[in-house]
N, C-alpha and C positions, 0 to 999 in steps of 0.2 A: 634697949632699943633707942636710936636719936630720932630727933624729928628735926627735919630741915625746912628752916620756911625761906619764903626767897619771895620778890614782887619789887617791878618799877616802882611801887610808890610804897613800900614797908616801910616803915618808921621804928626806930627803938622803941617808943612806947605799945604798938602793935606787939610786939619781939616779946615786952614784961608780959602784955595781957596773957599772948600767949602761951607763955611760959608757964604761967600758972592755972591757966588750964590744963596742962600737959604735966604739972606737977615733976618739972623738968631739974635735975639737980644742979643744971649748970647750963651756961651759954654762952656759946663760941663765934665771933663774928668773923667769917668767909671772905664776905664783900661787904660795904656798905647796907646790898641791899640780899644779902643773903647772909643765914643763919646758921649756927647747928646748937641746936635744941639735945643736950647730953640726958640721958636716965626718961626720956619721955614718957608717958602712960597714954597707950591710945582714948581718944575721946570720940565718939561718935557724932558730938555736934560740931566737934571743930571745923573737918571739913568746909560744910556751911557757911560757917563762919568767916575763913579764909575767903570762901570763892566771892562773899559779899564785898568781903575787903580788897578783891584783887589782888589774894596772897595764895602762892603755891604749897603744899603741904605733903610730907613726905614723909613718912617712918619707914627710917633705912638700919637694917643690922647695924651694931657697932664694929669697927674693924674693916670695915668691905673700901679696898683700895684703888686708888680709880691706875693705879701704876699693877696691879694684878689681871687688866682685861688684856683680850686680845684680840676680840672681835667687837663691833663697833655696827651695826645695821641699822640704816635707814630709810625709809621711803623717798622718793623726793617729792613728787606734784605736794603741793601745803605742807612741805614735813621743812628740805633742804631747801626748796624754794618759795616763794610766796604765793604763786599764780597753782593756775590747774592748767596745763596744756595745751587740752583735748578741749576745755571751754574757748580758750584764747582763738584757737584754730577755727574753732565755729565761729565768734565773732567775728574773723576777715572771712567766713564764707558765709556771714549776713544770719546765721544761725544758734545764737550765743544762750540764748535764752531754753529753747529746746534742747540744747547739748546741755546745759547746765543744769538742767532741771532733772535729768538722768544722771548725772553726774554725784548729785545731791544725794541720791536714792540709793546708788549702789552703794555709796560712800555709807551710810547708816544702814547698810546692810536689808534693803526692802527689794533688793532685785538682784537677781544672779548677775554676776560680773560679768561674764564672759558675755552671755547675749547683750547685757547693759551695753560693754566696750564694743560689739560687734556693730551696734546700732548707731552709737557714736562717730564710727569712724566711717559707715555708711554714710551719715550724711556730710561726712565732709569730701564725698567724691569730685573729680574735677576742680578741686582747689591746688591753684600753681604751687610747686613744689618750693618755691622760694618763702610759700608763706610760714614753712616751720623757721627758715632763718631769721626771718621778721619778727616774727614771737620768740627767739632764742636771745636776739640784740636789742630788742625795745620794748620787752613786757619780762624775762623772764629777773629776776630778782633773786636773790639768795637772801633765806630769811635769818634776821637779827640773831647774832647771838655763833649761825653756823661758822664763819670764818674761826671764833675763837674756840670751837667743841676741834672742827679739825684739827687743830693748830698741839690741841693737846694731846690728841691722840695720837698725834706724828713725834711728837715729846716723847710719848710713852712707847712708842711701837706697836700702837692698837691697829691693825687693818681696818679699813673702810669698807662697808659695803655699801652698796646701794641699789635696793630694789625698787622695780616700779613696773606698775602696770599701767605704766605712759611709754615712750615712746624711744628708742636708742637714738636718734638722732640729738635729742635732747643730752641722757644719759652717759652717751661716749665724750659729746662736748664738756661737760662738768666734771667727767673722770679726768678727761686731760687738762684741765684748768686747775681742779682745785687737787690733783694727786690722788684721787680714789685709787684701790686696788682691786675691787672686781666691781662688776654693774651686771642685771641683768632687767631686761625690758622687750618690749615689743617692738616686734618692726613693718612700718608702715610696704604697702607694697605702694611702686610709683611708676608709672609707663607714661612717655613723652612730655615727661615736665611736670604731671597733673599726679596728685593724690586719686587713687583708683575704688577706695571704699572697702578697701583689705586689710586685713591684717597678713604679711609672710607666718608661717608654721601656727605651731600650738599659740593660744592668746598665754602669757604669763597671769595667771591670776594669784591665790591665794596657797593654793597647792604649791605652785611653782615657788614662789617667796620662798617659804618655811622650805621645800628640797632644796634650793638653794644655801638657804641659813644653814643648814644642816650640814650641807656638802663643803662650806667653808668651817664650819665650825671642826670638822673631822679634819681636814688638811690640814689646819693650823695646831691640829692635837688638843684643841681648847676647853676646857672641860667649862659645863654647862653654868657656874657660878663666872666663869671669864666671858661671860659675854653679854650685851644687851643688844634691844631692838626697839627701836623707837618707829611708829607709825601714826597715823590718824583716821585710817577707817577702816572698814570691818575685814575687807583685803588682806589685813596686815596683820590679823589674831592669831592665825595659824602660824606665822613666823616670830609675833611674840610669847605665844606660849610655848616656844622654843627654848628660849632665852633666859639667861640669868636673872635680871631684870629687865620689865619689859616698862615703855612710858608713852600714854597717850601726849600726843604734842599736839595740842588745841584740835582736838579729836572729838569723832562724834561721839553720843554719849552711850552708842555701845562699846564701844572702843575702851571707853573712860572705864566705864563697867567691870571690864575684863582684866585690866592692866595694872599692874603694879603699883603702878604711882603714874598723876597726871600733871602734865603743867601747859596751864591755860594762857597764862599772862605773863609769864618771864620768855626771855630768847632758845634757842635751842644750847647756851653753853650752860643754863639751870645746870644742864644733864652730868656736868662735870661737880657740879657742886653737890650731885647726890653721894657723891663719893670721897674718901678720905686723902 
């Protein structure tokens, strides 16, 4: 088994501690600020350890190639981009603090999704339709790290997904910017300019996700070690325990719980570094 450590602010000296912690036979430097840890022995306190230090941690099989995936699945709202949406959207409809506070709840799994999001988008009724472009050109951000996870995955031929139980006007805009190959999300319903407090059809929640995962992972013939899923809250368990490996991305702590491996303090391209 390796162990991978990786953090903005890792030091070589960090890298030895670790190391012998890990009673590791050997050690491979990645990046600067990423590592791979050869013959590692799991330790139960090192986690801890790390997360004090601001260092990511990871015992990954040895062998596992990141040129063997071929499916690639992410969330977007806090996964691919920085922002929440549905929070942004309340804030121009003077509402940011109420929408975010249900936002928070569903996200760590204390309230069913589907009513959670129904309520949500309740209160953003009557808000002008231009206010999602507004929040799409001047709040929405793509988080550190994603341009270069794509960049490899288009190297390798990995397809992208990208699920989300936000919103496709967002979702179609960042498929055709950054080259996704499928997306699935919800769609706002909108009558005379104004947001109506609908959702069109079924809500996508957590169910939907993983059918999803599933339905691309079958097209693509991908067998279940070709794939991973990256998400950050409790939504997205059903579509990581899909997956070959799954990784909490600055994810609530049930999320963290559930998932493979987590990375709290590095970018979204850590995720290339879990691999060979």
């Amino acid at each position: 088994m390796n162990l991978v450590v990786q953090g903005p602010t890792l030091e070589r000296d960090q890298v030895n501690a670790i190391s012998a912690m890990a009673r590791a036979s050997g050690v491979e430097e990645i990046t600067p600020t990423a590592f791979r840890l050869r013959g590692a022995l799991k330790d139960n306190a090192l986690p801890a350890w790390c997360d004090e230090h601001r260092i990511d941690c990871a015992w990954v099989p040895e062998g596992r190639r990141f040129a063997d995936l071929k499916l690639l699945a992410m969330d977007m709202d806090s996964t691919l981009i920085t922002i929440e949406c549905i929070d942004e959207l309340g804030d121009l409809a003077g509402k940011k603090a109420e929408i975010a506070a249900i936002t928070e709840k569903a996200m760590r799994g204390e309230l069913d999704f589907a009513g959670a999001l129904s309520r949500r988008v309740a209160a953003l009724a009557g808000l002008p339709e231009d206010s999602l472009n507004r929040v799409y050109e001047e709040r929405l951000e793509l988080t550190p790290g994603a341009e270069a996870l794509l960049k490899a995955c288009k190297q390798h031929g990995v397809k992208l997904l990208l699920v989300s139980g936000g919103f496709t006007f967002f979702t179609e805009r960042l498929k055709a910017r950054l080259g996704l190959d499928y997306t699935i999300s919800n769609r706002l319903e909108i009558a005379n300019g104004r947001l109506t407090g609908k959702v069109l059809g079924d809500i996508v929640g957590a169910d939907a996700k993983a059918a999803k995962f599933l339905e691309v992972t079958s097209e693509l013939k991908a067998k279940k070690a070709q794939t991973v899923a990256i998400g950050d809250g409790a939504n997205d368990l059903k579509m990581m325990a899909e997956a070959g490996l799954s990784v909490a991305f600055r994810a609530k702590p049930v999320v963290r719980a559930q998932a493979d491996c987590a990375i709290s303090w590095s970018g979204l391209d850590a995720v290339v570094n879990l691999y060979e």
